[in-house]
N, C-alpha and C positions, 0 to 999 in steps of 0.2 A: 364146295359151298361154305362148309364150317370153317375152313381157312380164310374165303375171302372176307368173314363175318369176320375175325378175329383181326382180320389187318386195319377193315374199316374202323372197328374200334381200337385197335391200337394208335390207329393214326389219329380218331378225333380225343386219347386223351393225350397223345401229344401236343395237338393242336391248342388243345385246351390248358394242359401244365404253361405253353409259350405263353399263350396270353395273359395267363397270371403273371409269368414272371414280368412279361412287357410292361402291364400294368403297376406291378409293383416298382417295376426299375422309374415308371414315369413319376410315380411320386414320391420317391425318394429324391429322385431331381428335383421337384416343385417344392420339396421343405427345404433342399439344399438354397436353390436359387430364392427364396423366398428368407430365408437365413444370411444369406448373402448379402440378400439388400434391405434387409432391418435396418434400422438405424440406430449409429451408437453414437453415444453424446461424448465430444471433444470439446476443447478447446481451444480457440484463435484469438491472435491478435488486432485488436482492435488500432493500437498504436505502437509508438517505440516500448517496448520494456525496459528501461536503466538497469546495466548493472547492480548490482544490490538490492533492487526490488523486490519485495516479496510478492507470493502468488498471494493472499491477502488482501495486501497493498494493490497490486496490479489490478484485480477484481474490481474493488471495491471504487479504486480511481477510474474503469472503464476502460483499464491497458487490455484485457483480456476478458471475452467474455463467450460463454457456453453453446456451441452450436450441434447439431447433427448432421452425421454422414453415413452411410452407408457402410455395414460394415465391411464388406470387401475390399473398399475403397479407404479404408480409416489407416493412416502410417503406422508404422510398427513404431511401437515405443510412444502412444498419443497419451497427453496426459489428458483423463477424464476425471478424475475423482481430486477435491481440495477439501481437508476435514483438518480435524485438528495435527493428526500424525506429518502433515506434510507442507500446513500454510505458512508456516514461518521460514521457509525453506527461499534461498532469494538467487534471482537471476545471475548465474554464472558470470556471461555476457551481454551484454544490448541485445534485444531482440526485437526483430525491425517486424512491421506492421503486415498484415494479411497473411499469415505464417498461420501453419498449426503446430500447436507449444507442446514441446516432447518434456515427458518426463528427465532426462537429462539434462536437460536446459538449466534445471536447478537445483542448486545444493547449499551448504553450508556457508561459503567464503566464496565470493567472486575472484576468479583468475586474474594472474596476473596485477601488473602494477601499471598505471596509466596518469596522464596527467589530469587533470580535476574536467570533467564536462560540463558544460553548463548544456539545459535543452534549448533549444531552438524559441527564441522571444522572451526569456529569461535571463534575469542578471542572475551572481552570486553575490551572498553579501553576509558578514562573516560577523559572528558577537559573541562577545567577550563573558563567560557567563561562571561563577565560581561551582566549585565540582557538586555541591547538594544542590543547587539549580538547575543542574545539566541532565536532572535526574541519573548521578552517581556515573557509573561506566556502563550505564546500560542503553545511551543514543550514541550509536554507531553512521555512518555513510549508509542512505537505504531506508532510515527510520523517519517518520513521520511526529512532527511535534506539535505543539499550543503553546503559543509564546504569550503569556500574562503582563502585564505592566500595572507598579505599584506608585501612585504618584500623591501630591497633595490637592487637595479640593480647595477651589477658590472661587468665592462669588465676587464677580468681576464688577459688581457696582460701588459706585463711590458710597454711600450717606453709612452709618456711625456704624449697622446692624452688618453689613458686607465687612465693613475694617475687624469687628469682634470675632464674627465665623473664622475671617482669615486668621485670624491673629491664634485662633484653636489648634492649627496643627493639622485636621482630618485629614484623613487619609482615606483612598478608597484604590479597588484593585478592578479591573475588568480584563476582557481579552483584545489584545494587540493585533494575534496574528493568528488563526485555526488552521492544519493542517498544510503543516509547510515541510518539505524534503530536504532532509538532512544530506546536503553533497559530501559536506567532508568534515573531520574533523584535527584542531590543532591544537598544540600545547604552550604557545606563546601569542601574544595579542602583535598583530599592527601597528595598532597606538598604543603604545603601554602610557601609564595613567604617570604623570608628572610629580615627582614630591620635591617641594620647594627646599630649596637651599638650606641647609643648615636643619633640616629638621629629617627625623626617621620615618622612613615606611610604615605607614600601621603594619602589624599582623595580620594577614587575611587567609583565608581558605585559599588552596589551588585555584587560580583562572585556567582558564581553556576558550580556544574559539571554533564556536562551532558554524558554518558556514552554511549556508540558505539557497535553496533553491526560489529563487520569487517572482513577480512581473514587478513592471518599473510602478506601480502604485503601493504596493507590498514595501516594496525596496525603502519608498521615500516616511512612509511610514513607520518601520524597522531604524532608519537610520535615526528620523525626530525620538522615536523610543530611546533607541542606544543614548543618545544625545542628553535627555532629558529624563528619564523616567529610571527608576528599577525594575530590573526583566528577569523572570522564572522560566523555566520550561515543562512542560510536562507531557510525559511521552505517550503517544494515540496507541490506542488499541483500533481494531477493524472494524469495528460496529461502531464505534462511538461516535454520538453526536451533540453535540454543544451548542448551544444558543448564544450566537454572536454579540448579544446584549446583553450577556451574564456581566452582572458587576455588584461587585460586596464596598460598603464602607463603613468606619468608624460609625455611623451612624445605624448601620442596618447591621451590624453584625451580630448585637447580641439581641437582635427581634425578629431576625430571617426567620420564618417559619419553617422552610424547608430542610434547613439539618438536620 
């Protein structure tokens, strides 16, 4: 009798040790599988990425933008995280649309050597700008600019008070062109500038041509600048945002309230 007491209870705490561990094995699976499928925030592409692009730039322009996936299911090597350590960092290669953007994808210098791309409904259009315009050597293929135009002020009426204004000289400066992609750059112009017979080159600063990513309104507008106007550049950061209708002249310069 004392024996088969001893078995019966032998048996119900084995019975009993299994179903702890059943129990424990189940929920260690249910945080696994539950782990699994959290979701971790990646990155995709929204459109082409250019070569030379930065993640940034890519962001900011809507090449690239933050989704969630599961983590089981997230590629090895996904990039998740764009801070300061790693946003200036620009597209190796092209990177074609509906993709999830690996960390590798970008680095310091784009590979290789290619002929110049234009994007798709895009011309290039190329200007001629001396090297403290160009913002020094620091717009590259990739870089994002604000093209300025500096021109003279003219009130287009005829009667005596239109002839004296014009006759002053004013000058005023506004923006031309906001945020326009730098495709390429060069170290001789297209047109180089003409100096008449018999007489010498002025002394000027280095020129350089830096070439434009644009639409054909951009284009025709860029080209009337180049044509007519004196043109600056000045190179975008990622946040910045500029009001289209910013413009300074001889007259408002020394009363802008905002300096």
């Amino acid at each position: 009798m004392g024996r088969r007491i001893l078995a019966i209870l032998a048996a119900a705490v084995i019975a009993l040790v299994g179903a702890v561990l059943v129990l424990l094995y189940a929920r260690g699976a249910d945080a696994r599988a539950v782990e699994a499928a959290s979701p971790s925030v990646v990155y995709v592409t929204n459109a082409v990425v250019p070569a030379g692009t930065s993640m940034k730039d890519a962001v900011r322009l809507g090449q690239m933008t933050q989704t969630e996936v599961a983590t089981r299911a997230k590629p090895l090597g996904a990039l998740e995280t764009i801070d300061d350590t790693n946003g200036a960092l620009v597209a190796l290669t092209d990177i074609a649309p509906g993709q999830y953007v690996l960390d590798a994808a970008f680095g310091e210098t784009p590979l290789g050597e290619k002929a110049l791309q234009v994007a798709s409904g895009k011309l290039a259009v190329s200007v001629q700008l001396q090297d403290p315009a160009r913002v020094g050597t620091f717009v590259t293929p990739g870089s994002y600019i604000t093209i300025f135009m500096t021109y003279q002020l003219k009130d287009l009426n005829t009667d005596a008070k239109a002839e004296v204004f014009n006759e002053q000289d004013v000058k005023g400066t506004s923006i031309l062109l906001d945020n326009v992609k730098v495709i390429a750059m060069g170290d001789a112009s297209l047109t180089p500038a003409q100096t008449p017979e018999g007489e010498e080159a002025p002394a000027t600063a280095p020129s350089f041509l830096v070439t434009l990513e644009v639409d054909a309104q951009q284009a025709a507008r860029l080209v009337h600048g180049v044509n007519n106007y004196t043109l600056y550049a000045g190179l975008r950061g990622s946040e910045l945002k500029i009001d289209p209708d910013l413009a300074v002249s001889d007259l408002t310069m020394l009363t802008d309230k905002t300096r």
